[in-house]
C-alpha positions as CSV (number, residue, x, y, z in Angstrom):
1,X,143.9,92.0,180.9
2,X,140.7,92.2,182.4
3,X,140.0,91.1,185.9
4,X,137.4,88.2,186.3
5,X,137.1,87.3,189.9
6,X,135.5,84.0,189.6
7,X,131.7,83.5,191.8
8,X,131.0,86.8,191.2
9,X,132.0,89.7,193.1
10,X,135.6,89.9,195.6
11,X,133.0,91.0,198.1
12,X,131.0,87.7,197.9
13,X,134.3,86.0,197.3
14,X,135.6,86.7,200.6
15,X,132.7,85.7,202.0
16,X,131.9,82.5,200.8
17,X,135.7,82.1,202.4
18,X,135.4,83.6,205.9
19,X,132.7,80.8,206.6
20,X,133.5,77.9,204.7
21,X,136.0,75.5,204.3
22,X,135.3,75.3,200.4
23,X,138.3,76.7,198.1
24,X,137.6,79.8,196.1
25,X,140.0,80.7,193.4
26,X,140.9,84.2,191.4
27,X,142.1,84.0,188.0
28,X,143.6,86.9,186.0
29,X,142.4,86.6,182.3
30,X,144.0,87.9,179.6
31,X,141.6,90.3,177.7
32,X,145.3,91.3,175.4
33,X,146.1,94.7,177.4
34,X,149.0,95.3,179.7
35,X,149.5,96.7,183.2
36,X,146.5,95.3,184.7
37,X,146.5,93.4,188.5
38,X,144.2,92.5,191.0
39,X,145.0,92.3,195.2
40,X,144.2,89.2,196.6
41,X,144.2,89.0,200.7
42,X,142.4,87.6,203.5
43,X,143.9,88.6,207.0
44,X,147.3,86.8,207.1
45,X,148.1,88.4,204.0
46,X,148.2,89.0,200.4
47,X,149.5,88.3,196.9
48,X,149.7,90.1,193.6
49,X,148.6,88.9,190.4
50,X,149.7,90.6,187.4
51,X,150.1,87.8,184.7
52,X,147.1,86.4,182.2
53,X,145.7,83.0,183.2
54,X,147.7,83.2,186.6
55,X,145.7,82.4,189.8
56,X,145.5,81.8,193.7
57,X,142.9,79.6,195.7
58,X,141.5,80.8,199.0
59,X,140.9,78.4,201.5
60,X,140.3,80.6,204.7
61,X,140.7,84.4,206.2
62,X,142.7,82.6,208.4
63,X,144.8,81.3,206.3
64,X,147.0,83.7,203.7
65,X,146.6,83.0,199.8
66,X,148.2,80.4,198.1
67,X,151.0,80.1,195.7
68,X,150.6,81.6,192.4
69,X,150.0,79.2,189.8
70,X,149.1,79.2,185.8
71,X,145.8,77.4,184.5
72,X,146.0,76.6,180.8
73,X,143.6,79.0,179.1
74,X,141.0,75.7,177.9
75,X,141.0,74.8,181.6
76,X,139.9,78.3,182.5
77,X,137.2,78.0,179.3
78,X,136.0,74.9,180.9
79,X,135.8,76.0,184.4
80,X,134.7,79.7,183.7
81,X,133.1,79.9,180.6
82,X,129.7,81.2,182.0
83,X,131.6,83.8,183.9
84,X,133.6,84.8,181.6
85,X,130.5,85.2,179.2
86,X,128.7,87.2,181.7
87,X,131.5,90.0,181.9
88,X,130.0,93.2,179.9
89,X,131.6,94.2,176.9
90,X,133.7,97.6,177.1
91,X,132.0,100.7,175.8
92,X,132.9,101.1,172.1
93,X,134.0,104.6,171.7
94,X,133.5,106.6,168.5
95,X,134.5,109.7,167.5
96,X,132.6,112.1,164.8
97,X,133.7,115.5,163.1
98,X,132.1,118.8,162.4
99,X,132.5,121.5,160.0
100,X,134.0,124.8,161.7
101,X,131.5,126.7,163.6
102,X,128.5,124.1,163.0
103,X,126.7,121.2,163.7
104,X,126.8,119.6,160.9
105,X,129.1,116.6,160.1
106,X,132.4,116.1,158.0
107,X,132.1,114.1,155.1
108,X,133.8,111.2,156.9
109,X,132.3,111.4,159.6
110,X,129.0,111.3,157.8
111,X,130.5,107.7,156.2
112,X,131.1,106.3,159.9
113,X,127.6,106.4,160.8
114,X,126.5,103.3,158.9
115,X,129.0,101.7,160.8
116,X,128.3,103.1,163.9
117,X,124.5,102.0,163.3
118,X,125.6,98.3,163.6
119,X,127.6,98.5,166.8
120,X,124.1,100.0,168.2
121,X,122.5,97.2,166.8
122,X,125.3,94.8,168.1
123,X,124.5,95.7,171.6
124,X,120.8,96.2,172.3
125,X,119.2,97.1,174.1
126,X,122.0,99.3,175.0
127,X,122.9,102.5,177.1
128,X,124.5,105.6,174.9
129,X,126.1,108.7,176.4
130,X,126.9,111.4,173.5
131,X,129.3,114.1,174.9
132,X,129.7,117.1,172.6
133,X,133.0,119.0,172.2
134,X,134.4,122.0,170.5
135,X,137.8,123.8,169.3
136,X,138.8,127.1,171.6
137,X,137.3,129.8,168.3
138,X,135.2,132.0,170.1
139,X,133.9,132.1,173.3
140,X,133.4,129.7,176.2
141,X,130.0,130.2,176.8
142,X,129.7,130.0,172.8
143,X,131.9,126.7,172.9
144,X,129.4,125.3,175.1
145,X,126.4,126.2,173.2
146,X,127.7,124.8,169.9
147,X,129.0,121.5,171.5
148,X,125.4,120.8,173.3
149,X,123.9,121.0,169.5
150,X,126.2,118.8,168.3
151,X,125.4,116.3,170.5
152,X,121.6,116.8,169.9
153,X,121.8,116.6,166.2
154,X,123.5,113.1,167.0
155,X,120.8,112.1,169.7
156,X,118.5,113.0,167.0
157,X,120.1,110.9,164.4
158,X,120.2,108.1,166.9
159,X,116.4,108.2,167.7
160,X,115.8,108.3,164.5
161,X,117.4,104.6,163.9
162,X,114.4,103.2,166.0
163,X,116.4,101.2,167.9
164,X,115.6,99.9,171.4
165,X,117.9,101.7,173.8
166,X,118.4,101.4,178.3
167,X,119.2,105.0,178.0
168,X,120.5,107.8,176.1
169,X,122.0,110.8,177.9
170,X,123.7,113.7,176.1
171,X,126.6,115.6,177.5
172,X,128.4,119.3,176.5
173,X,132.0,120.0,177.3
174,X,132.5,122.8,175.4
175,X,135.7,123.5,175.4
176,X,137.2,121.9,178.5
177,X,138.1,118.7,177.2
178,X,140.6,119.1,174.1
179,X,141.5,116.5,172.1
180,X,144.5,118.4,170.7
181,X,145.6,121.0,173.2
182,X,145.5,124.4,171.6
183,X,145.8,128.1,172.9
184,X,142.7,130.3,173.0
185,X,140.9,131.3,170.2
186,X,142.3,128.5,167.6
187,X,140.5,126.6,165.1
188,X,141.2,122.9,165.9
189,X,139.2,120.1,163.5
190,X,140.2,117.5,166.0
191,X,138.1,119.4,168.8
192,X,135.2,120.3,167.3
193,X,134.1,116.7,167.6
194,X,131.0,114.3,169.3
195,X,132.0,110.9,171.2
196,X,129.9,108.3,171.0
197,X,129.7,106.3,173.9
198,X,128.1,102.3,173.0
199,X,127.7,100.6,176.7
């Protein structure tokens, strides 16, 4: 589920409220994850939404919420559609491979980058972070040094697209952020890896 608090933000929300008598309402929709919920409460109290397509109207900060209700999702469409429109996208995240103790791709991952050429297409102008990683072989200062030239050679591939980008920023965690928890020293394909950060 993804949380769209309808005007724009709860800040704004609660203060269209405080001052006027015109009813303000929060709906939870349903984006298909689980475990999502969003607080609604004015100064006599509050209420907890945790189901898609429920919602509560506001009347006052004098007043506590109201009753939870459901609003059928073409109701929601028709009420919210330019809202709901105006929510970003989540980041797409992608995740390329390298050859032991280099920059240069895997085979696959050489395959994904057609495909990761069209989600950069999908969303421009777009913001890109690339965040190098690498397995434990060798040492940490090493680790970081061959995970900031991974990220590079992708920045560089990406530039090299000619696509119209917000921003590009490249990142190198070396070893500090395993994707498959190892002990020192081991060679780990899974960790000698670039994410790819679409925004």
């Amino acid at each position: 589920m993804e949380v769209a608090v309808i005007i724009t933000w709860l800040g704004m929300l609660i203060a269209s409220v405080l001052n006027n008598p015109v009813t303000t309402t929060v709906v939870l929709v349903d984006n298909g994850k689980n475990h999502n919920a969003i607080v609604v409460k004015t100064e006599k109290g509050s209420v907890v939404i945790d189901k898609p397509n429920h919602y509560v109207e506001l009347i006052s900060r004098d007043a506590p919420p109201g009753k939870i209700k459901v609003m059928p999702k073409d109701e929601i469409d028709k009420r919210f559609d330019s809202v709901i429109k105006a929510i970003p996208p989540k980041p797409i995240s992608v995740l390329l491979y390298f050859k032991n103790n280099s920059n240069e791709l895997t085979d696959e991952s050489k395959a994904k980058l057609p495909e990761i050429l069209s989600y950069i297409k999908e969303r421009v102008p777009c913001d890109i972070t690339v965040i190098g990683h690498a397995d434990t072989k060798g040492s940490e200062e090493y680790n970081i040094k061959i995970s900031l030239k991974r990220a590079q050679m992708v920045k560089k591939w990406i530039l090299s697209q000619n696509v119209k980008l917000n921003s590009l920023s490249v990142e190198s965690y070396g070893e500090s952020d395993l994707l498959v928890k190892t002990a020192d020293n081991v060679s780990e394909a899974k960790n000698r890896r670039v994410e790819l950060l679409v925004k």
